[in-house]
N, C-alpha and C positions, 0 to 999 in steps of 0.2 A: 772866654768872657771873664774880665775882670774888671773891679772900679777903681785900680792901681791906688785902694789906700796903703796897701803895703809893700803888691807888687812891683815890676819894673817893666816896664816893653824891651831892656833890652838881655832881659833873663830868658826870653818867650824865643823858640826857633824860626826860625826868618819866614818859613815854610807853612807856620801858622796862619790860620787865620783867627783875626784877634776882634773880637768887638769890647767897647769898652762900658758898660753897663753896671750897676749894683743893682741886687738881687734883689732890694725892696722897692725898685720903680717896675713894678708889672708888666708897665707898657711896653717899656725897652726890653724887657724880658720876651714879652707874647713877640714881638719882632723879632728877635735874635730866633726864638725855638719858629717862628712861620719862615723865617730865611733859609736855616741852618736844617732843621728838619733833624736833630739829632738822634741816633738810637741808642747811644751809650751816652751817659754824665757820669765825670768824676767831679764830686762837688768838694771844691775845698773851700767857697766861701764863707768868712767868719769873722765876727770882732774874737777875738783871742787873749784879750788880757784880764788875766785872775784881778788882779788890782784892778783896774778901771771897772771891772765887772761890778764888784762891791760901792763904787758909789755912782754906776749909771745902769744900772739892773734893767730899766723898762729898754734901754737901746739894746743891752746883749738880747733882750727877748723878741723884738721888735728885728733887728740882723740876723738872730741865728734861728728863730721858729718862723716870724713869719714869712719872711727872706726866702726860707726853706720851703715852705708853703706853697709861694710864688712859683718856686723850682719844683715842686712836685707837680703842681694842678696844671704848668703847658706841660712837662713832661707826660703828667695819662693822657692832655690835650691830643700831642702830636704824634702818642705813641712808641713814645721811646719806651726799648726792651729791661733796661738795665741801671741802675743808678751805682755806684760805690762812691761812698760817702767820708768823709775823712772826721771821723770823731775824734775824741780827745781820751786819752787812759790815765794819766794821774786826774784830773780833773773829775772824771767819770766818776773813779773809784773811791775818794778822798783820801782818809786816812790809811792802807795797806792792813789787811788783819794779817797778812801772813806775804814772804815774800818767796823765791818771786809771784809777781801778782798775774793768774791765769785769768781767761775770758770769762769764767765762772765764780771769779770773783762777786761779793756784794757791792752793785751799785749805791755811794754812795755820797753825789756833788755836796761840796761844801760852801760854793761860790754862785753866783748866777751862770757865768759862765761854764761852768761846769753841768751846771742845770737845764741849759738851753741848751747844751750839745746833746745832753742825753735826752730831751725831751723827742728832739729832731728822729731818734731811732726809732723812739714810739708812734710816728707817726709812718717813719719808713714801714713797719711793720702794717700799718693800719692800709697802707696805699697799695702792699703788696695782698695781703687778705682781701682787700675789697674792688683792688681794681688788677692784680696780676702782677703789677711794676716788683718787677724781681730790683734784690737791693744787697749790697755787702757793707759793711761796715769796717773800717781800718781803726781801730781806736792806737792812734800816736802815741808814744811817748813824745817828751821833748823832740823833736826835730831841729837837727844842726847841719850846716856842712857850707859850702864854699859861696851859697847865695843867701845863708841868712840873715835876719835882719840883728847887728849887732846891740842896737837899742832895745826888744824886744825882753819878754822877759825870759 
């Protein structure tokens, strides 16, 4: 599932099955999780830019918590066992107290966007305590390589 603001259909393997959906229309959500029945998500839905973050703050909030929300609530809906989440690690962390920077670092977002991905973990945390949904989190550095987007930051 994607809303191809950034992706591409023909990045996606033929073999997929692809719905095209954003993570803040519910509806198209509650469909996709009642069709698909999924037991694993890897979420990497996300507005992602530090700059746009700073002067549209309620959309990174709105995209990346409530968005996420959407993807939690059918997810304990239908049951899915497992989420892994694609969070963000400069962003997460901000400024580096010390390099290199471990998972044990001080959480430290400096941005909205940096604030809404880390919020999204607090919540993963909350749905695995209260509801089981086992979760991992990947926090990214910069991601590069042969499909990314060269406009990007």
């Amino acid at each position: 599932m994607d809303d191809l603001s950034t992706g591409k259909t023909e990045n996606l393997n033929p073999r997929a099955k692809f719905y095209q959906a954003d993570i803040c229309d519910n509806d198209a959500l509650t469909r996709v999780f009642d069709e698909f029945q999924p037991e694993l998500i890897s979420h990497q839905a996300a507005k992602a830019d530090v700059r746009e973050s700073l002067a549209k703050p309620q959309l990174y909030a709105t995209v990346n918590i409530i968005g996420s929300l959407n993807l939690l609530e059918n997810a304990r809906r239908v049951g899915v066992k497992k989420i892994i989440y694609a969070g963000t690690g400069g962003a997460t962390y901000g400024e580096p107290e010390y390099l290199p920077v471990r998972e044990d670092h001080p959480v430290n977002p400096l941005d909205p966007y940096g604030a809404s991905k880390h919020q999204v973990e607090h919540y993963l945390f909350l749905y695995q305590y209260n509801y089981g949904l086992r979760y991992t989190v990947l926090r990214y550095p910069n991601v590069y390589g042969p499909r990314q987007n060269p406009f990007g930051e």
